[in-house]
N, CA and C of each residue as an Amber inpcrd file, in Angstrom:
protein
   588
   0.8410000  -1.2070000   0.0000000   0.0000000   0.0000000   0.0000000
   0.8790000   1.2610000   0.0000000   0.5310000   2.1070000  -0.6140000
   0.7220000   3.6750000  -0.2110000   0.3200000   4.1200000   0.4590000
   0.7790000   4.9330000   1.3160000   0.1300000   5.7170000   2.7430000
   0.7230000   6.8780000   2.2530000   0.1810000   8.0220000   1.9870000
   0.0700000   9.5030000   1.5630000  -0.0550000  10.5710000   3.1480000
   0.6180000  10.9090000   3.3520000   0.8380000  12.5150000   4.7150000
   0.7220000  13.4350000   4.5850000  -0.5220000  14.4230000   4.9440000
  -0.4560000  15.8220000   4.7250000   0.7180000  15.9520000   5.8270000
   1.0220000  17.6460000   5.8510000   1.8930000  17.5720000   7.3170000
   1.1400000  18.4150000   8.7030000   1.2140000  19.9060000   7.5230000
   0.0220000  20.5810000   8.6990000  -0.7980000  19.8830000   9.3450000
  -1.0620000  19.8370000  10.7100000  -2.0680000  19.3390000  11.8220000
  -2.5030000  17.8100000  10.8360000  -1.6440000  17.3840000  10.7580000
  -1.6460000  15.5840000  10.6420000   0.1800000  15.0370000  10.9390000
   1.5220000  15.6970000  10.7360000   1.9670000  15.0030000  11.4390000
   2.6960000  16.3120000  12.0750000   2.3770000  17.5460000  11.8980000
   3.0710000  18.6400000  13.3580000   1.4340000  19.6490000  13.1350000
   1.8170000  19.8950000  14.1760000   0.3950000  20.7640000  15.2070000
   0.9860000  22.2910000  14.1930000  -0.1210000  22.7010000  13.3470000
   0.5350000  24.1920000  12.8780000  -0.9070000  24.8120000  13.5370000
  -0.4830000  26.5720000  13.2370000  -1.7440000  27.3140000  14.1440000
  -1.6350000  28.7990000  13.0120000  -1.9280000  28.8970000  13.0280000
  -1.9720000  30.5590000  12.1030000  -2.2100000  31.2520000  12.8020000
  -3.0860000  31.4450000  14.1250000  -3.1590000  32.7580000  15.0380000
  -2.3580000  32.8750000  15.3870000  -1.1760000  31.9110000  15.5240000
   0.3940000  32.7010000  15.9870000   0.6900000  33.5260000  15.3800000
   0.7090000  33.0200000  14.0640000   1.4720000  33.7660000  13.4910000
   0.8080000  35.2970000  13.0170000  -0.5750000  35.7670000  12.9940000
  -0.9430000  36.8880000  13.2840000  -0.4100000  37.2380000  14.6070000
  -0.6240000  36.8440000  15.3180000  -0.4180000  37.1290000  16.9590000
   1.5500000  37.6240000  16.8350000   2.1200000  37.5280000  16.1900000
   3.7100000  37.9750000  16.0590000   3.6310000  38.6650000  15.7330000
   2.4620000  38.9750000  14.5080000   2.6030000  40.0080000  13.3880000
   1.8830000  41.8060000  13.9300000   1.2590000  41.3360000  14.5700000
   0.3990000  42.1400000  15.4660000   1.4040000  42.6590000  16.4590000
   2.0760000  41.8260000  17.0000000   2.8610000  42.3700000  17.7190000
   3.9950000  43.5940000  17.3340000   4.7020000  42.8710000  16.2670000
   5.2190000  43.9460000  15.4170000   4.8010000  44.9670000  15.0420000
   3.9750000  44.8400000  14.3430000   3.4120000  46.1770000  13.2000000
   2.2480000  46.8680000  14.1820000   2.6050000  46.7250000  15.4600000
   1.2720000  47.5610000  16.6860000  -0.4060000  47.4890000  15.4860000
  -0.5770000  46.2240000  15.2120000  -1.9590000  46.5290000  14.3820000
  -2.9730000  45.2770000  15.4530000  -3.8140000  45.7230000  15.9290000
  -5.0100000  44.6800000  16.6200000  -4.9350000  43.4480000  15.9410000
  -5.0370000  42.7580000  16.6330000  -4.8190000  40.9420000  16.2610000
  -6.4850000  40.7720000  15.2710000  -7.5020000  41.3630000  16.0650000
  -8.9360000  40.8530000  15.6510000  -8.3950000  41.6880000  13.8940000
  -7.9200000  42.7040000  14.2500000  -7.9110000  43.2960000  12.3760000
  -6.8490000  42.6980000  11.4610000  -6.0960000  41.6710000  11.8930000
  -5.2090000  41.1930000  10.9620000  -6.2180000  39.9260000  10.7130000
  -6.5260000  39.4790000  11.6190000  -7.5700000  37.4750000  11.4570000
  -8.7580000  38.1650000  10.4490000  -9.3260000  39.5380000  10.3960000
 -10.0240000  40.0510000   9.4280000  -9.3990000  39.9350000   7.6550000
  -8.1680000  40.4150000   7.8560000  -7.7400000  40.9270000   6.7760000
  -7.0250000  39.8150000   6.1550000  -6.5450000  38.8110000   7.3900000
  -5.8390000  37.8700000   6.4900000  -6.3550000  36.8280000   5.4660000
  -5.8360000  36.4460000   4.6570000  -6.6120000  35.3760000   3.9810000
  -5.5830000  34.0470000   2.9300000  -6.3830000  32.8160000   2.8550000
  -5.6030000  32.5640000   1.7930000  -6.0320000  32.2310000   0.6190000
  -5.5060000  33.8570000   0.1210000  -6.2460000  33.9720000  -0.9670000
  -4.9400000  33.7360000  -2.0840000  -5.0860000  34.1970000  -3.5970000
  -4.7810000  34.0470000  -4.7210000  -2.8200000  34.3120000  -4.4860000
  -2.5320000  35.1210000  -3.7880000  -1.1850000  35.0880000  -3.6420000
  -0.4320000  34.3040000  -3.1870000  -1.3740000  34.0840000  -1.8430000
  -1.0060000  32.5410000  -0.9340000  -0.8870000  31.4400000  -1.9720000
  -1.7100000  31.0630000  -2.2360000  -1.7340000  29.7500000  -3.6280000
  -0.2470000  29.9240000  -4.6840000  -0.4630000  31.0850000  -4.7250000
   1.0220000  31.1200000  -5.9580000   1.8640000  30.9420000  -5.3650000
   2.3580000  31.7100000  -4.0400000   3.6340000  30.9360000  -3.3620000
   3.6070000  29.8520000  -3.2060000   2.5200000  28.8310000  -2.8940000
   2.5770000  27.6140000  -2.4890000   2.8240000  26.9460000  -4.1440000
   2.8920000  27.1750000  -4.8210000   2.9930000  26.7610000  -6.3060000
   4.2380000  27.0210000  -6.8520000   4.7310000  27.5160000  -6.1430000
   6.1400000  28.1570000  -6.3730000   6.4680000  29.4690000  -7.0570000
   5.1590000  30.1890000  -7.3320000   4.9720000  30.9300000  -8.8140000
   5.3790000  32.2220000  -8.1240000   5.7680000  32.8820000  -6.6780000
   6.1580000  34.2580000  -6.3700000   7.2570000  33.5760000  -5.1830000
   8.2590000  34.7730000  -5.3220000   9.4980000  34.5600000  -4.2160000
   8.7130000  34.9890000  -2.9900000   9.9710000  34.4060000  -1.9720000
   9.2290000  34.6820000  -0.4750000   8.9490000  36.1570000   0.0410000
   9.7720000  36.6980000  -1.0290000   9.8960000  38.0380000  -0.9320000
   8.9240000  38.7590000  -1.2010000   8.4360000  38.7370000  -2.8570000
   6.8740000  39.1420000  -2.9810000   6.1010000  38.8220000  -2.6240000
   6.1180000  37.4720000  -1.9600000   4.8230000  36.9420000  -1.2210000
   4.9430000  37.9570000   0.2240000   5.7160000  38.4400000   1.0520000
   5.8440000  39.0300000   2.2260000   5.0840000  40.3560000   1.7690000
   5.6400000  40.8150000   0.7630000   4.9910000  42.4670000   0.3200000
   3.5720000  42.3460000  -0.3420000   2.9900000  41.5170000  -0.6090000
   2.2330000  41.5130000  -0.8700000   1.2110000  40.9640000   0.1090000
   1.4950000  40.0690000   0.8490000   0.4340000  39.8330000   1.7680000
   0.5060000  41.2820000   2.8900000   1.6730000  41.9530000   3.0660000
   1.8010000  43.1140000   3.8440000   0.7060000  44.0590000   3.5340000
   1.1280000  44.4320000   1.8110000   0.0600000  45.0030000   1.4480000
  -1.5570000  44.4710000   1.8270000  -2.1000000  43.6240000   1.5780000
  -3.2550000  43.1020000   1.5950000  -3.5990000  43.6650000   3.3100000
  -2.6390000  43.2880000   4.0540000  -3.0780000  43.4600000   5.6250000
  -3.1620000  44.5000000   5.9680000  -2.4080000  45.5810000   4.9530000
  -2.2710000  47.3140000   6.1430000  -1.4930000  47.4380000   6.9490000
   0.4100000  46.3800000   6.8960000   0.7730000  46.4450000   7.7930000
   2.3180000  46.4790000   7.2040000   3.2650000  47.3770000   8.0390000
   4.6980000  47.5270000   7.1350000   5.5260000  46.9330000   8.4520000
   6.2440000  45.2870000   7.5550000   7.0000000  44.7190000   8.1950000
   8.0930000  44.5500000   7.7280000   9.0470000  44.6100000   7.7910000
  10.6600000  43.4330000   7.3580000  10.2730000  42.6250000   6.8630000
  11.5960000  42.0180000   6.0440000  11.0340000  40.6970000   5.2760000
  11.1400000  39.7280000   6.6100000  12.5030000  39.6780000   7.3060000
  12.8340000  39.4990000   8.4050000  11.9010000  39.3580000   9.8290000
  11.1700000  40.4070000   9.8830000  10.2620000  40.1260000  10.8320000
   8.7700000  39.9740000  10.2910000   8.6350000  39.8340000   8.5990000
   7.7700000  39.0520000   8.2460000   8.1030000  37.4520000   8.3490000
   9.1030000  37.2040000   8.5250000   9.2760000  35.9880000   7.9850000
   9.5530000  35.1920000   9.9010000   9.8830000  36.0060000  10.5980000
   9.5650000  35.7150000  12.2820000   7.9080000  35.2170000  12.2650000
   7.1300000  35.9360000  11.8190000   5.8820000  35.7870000  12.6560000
   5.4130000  34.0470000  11.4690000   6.1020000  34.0870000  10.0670000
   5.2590000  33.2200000   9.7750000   5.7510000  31.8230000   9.7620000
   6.9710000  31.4550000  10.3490000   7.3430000  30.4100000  10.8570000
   7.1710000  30.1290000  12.2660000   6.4620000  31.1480000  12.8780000
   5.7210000  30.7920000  14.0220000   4.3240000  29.8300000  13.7880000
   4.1690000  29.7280000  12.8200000   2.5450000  28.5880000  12.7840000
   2.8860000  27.6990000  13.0750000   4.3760000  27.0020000  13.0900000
   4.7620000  25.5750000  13.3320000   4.7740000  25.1900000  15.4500000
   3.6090000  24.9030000  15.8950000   3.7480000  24.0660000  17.2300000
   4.2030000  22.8190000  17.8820000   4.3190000  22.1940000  17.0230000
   4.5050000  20.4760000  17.2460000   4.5060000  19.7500000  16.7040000
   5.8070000  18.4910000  17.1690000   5.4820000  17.2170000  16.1640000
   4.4800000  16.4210000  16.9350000   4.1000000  15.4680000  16.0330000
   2.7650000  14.3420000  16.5800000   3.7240000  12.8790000  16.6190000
   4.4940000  12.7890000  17.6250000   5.4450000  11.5140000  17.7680000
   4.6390000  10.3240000  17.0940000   3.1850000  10.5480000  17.4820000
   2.3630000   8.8650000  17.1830000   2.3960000   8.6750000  15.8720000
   2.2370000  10.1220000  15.0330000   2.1400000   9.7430000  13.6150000
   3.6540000   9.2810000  12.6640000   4.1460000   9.7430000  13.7490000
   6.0030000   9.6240000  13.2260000   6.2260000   7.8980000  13.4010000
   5.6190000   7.3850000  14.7460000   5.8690000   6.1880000  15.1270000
   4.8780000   5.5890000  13.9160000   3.8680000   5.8370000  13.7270000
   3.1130000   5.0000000  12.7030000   3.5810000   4.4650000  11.4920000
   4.2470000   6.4270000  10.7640000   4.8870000   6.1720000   9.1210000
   6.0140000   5.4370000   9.2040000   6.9060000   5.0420000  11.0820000
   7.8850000   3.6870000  10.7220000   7.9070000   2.7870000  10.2970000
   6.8520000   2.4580000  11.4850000   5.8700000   0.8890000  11.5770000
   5.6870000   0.6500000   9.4160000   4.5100000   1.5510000   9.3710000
   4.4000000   1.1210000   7.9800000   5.7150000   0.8120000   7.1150000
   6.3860000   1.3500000   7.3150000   7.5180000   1.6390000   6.0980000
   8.5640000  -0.3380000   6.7230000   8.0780000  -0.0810000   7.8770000
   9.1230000  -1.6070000   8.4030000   7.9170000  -2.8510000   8.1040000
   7.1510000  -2.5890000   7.7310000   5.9020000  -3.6430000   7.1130000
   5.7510000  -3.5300000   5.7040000   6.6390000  -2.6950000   5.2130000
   7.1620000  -2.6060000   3.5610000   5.9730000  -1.8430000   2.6660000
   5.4680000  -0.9620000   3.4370000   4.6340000   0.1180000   2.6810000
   5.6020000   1.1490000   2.3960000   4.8200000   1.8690000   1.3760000
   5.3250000   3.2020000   0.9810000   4.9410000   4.0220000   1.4170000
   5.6790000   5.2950000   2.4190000   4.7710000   6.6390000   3.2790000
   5.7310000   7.4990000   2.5130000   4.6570000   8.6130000   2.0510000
   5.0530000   9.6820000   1.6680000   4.5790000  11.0370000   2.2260000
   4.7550000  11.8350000   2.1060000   4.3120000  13.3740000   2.6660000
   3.9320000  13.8530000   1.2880000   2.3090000  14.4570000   1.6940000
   2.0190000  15.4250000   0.0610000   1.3580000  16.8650000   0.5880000
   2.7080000  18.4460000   0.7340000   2.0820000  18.8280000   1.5490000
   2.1050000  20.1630000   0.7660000   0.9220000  20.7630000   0.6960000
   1.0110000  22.4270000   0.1340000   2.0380000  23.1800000   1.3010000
   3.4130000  23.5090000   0.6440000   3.7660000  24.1290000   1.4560000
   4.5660000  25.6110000   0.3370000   5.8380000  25.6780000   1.1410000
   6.1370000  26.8920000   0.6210000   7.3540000  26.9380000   1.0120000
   8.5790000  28.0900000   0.1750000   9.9040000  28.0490000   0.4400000
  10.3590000  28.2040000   1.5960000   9.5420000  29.5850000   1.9810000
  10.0620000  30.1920000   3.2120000   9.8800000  29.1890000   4.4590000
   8.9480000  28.5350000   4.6730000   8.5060000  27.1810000   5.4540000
   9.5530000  25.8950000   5.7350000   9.4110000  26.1820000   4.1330000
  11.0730000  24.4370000   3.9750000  12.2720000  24.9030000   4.5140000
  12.7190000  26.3570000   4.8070000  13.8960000  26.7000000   5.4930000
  13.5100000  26.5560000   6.7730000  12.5420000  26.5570000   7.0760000
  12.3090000  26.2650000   8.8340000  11.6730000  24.7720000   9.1470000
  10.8820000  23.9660000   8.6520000  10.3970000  22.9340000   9.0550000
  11.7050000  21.9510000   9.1380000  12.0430000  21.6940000   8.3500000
  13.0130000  20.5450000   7.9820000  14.1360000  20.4410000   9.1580000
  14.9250000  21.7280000   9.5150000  15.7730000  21.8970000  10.0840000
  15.3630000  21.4920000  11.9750000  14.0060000  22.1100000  12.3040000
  13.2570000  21.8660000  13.4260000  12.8500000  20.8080000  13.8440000
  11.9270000  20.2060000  12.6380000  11.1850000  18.6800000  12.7570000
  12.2810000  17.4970000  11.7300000  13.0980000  16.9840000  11.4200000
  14.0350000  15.9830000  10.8590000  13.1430000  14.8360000  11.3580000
  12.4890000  14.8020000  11.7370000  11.3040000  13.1640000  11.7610000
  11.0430000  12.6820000  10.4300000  10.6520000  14.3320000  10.0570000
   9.3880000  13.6270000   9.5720000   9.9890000  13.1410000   8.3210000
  11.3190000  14.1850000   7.3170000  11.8790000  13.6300000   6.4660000
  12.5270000  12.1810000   6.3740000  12.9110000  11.6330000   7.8630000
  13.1700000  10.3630000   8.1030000  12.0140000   9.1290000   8.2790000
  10.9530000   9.7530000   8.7880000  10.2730000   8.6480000   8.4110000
   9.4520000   9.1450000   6.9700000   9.4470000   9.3140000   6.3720000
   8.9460000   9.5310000   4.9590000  10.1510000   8.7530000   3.6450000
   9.3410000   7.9620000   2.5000000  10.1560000   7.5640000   1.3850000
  10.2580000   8.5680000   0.6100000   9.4330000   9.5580000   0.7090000
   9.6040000  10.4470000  -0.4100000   8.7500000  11.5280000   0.3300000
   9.2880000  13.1290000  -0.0010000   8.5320000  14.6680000  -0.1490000
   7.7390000  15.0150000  -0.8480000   6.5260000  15.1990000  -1.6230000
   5.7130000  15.7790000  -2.2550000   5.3380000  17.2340000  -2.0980000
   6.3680000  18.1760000  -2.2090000   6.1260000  19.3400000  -1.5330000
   5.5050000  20.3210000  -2.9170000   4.1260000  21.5520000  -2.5200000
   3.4190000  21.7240000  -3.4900000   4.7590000  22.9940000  -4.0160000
   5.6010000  23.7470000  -3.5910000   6.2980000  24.8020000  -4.2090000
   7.2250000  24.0020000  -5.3990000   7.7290000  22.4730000  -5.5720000
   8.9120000  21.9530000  -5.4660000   7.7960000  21.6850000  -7.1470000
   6.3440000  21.1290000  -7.6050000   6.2310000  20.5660000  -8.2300000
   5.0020000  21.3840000  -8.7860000   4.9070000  22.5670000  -8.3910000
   4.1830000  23.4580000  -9.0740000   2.2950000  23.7010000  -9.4910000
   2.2330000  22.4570000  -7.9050000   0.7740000  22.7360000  -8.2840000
   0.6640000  22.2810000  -6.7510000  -0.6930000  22.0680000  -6.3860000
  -1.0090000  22.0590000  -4.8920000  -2.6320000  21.5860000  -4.9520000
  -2.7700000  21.0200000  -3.8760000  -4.2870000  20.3310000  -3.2180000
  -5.0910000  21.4700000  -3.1980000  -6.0450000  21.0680000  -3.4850000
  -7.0070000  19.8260000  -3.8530000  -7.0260000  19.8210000  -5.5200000
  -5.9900000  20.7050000  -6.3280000  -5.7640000  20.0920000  -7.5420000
  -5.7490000  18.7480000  -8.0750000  -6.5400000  18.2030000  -8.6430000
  -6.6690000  16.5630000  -8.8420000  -4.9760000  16.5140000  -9.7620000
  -4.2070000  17.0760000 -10.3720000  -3.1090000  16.9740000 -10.9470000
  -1.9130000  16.5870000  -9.8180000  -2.1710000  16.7950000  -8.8790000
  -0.8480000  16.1720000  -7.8510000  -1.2860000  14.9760000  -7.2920000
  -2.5470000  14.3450000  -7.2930000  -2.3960000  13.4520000  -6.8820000
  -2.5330000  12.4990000  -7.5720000  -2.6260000  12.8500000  -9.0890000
  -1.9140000  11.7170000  -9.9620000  -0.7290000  12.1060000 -10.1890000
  -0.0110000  12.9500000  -9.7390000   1.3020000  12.9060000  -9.9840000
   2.1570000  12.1430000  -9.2460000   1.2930000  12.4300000  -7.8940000
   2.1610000  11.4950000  -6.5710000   1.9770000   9.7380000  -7.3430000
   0.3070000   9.5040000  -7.4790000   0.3060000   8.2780000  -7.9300000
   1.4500000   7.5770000  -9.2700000   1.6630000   8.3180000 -10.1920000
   2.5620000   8.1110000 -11.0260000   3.9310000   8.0320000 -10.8130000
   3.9920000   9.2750000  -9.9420000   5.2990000   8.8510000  -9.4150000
   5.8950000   7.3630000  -8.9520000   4.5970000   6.7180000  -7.6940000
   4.9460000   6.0480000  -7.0510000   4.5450000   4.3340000  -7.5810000
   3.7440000   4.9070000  -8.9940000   3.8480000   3.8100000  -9.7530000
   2.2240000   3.0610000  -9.1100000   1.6540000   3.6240000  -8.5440000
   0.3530000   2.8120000  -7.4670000  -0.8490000   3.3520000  -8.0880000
  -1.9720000   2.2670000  -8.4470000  -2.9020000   3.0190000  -8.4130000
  -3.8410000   3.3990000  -7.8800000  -5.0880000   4.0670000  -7.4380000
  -5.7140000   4.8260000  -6.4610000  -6.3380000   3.8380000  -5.2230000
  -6.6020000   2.9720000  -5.7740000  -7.4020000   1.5010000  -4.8990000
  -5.7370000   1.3820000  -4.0440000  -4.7510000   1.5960000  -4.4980000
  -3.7610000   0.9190000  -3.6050000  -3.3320000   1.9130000  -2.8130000
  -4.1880000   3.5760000  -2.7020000  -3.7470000   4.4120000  -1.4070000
  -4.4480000   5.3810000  -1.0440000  -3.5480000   5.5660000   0.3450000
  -4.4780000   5.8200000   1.7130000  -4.1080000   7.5400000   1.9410000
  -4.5460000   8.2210000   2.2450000  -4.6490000   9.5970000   2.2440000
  -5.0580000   9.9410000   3.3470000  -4.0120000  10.7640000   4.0170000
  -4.3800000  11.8040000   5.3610000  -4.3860000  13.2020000   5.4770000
  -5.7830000  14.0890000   5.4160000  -5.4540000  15.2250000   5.3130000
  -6.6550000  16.0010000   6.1980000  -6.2060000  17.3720000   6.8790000
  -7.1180000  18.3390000   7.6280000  -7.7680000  18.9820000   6.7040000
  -7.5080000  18.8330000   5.4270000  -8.5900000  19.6510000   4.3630000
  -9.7090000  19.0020000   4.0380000 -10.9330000  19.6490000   4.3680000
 -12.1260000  18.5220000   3.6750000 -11.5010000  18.5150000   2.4010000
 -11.5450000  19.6400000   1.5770000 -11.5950000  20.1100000   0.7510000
 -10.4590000  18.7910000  -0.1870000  -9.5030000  18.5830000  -0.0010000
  -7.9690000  17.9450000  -0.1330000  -8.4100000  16.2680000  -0.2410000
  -9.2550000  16.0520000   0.5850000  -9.8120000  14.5600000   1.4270000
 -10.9560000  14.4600000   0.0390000 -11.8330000  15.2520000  -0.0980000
 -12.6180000  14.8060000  -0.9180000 -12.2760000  15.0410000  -2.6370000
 -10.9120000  15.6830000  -2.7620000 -10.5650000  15.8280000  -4.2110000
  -9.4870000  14.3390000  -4.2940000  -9.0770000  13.7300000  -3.1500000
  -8.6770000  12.2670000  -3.1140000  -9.7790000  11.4490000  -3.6300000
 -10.6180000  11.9970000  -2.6780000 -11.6560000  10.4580000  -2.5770000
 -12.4960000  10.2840000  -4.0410000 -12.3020000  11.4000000  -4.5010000
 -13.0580000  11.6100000  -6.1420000 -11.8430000  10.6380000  -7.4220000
 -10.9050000  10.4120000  -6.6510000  -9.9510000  10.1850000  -7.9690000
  -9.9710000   8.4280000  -7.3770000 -10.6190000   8.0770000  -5.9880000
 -10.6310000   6.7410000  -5.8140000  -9.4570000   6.2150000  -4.7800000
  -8.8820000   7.4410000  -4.3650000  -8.4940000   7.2560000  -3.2560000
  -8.7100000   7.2340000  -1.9350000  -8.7300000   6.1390000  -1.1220000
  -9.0000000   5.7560000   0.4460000  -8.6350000   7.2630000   0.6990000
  -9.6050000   8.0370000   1.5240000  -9.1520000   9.3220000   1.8850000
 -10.0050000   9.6670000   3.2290000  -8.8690000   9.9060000   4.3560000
  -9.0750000  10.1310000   5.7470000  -8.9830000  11.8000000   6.1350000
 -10.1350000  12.2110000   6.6900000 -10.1370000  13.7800000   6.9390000
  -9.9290000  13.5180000   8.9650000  -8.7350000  14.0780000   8.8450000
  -7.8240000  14.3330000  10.2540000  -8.5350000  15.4230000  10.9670000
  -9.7270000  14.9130000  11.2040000 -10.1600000  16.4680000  12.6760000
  -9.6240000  16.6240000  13.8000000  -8.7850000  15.4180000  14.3950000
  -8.1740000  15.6790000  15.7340000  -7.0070000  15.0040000  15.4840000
  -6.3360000  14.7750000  16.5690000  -4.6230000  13.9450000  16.7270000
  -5.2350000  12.6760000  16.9900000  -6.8020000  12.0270000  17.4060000
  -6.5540000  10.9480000  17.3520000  -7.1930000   9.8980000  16.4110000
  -7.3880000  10.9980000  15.2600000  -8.2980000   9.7110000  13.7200000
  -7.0680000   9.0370000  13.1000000  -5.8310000   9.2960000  13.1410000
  -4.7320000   7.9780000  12.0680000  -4.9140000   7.3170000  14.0570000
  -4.1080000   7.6330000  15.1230000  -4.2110000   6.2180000  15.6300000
  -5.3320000   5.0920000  15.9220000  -6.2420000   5.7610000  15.6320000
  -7.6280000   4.9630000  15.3260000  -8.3190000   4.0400000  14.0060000
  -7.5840000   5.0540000  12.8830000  -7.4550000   4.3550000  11.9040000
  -6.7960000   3.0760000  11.9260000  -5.0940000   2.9690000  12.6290000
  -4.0900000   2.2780000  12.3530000  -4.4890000   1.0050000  13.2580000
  -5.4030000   1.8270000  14.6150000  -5.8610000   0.6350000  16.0250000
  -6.9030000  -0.7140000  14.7720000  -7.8900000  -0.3040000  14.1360000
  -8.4330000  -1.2190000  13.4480000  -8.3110000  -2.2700000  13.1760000
């Protein structure tokens, strides 16, 4: 089998009010008016696609918010979303991988992110056979194009994998292509899945 990993809040705890909550701090702007203003909208997506540097993505979401930061202390508040690894899910993608499955990670992420996750959390790249990262391959979830890409990649077809993700949205553009697809509302639906 294939076993597929989002990462956000399926195998580390991320939060986005932190990272307003830094940003607020900085730029003296009310927390309630940045969670207003923020969004992820059309710019967000292109960074995660790889399609704008971290740089224009900072000035431009600045712009959008009403708020004049550093790239520097833009880039403080937004590697603050990262809270935690989820040891159980780390212990799980072993287990599988020592029972001769394939675990991979398929995660919309972004440049500025991959300079901070990797270096912090080294789990997760170790228990993973392979990265699916959305900046690295130019498209991103719930695009049905990455997850036949992952499938092609990995040579499997949809009956042969399993999908973990906090996006309905992500979960049901799996489950449309015929992939086993698990929507992660808490830390404890994969060890419940895996208890079965």
């Amino acid at each position: 089998m294939l076993y597929i990993f989002d990462l956000g809040n399926v195998i580390v705890d991320i939060d986005f009010k932190r990272v307003l909550g830094v940003w607020s701090n900085l730029s003296g702007t009310p927390l309630a008016t940045l969670s207003e203003r923020f969004s992820m909208g059309e710019v967000f997506q292109q960074h995660e696609r790889g399609e704008v540097s971290d740089e224009e993505f900072a000035q431009k979401l600045c712009e959008e918010m009403g708020i004049a930061l550093s790239f520097e202390q833009f880039a403080t508040g937004w590697q603050a979303v990262f809270v935690a690894l989820r040891p159980e899910v780390i212990e799980i993608m072993h287990r599988l991988r020592n029972e001769g499955h394939r675990v991979v990670v398929l995660s919309n992420t972004n440049r500025l992110h991959c300079n901070y996750w990797p270096q912090h959390y080294p789990q997760v790249a170790e228990a993973a056979d392979h990265m699916y990262l959305s900046q690295d391959l130019g498209m991103r979830k719930p695009d049905a194009n990455i997850y036949q890409h992952v499938l092609k990649a990995e040579n499997t077809l949809a009956a042969q994998a399993v999908f973990f993700d906090d996006v309905e949205a992500n979960v049901a553009a799996a489950a449309a292509l015929g992939i086993k697809a698990v929507h992660v509302i808490d830390r404890q639906v994969i060890p419940a899945f895996f208890a079965q």
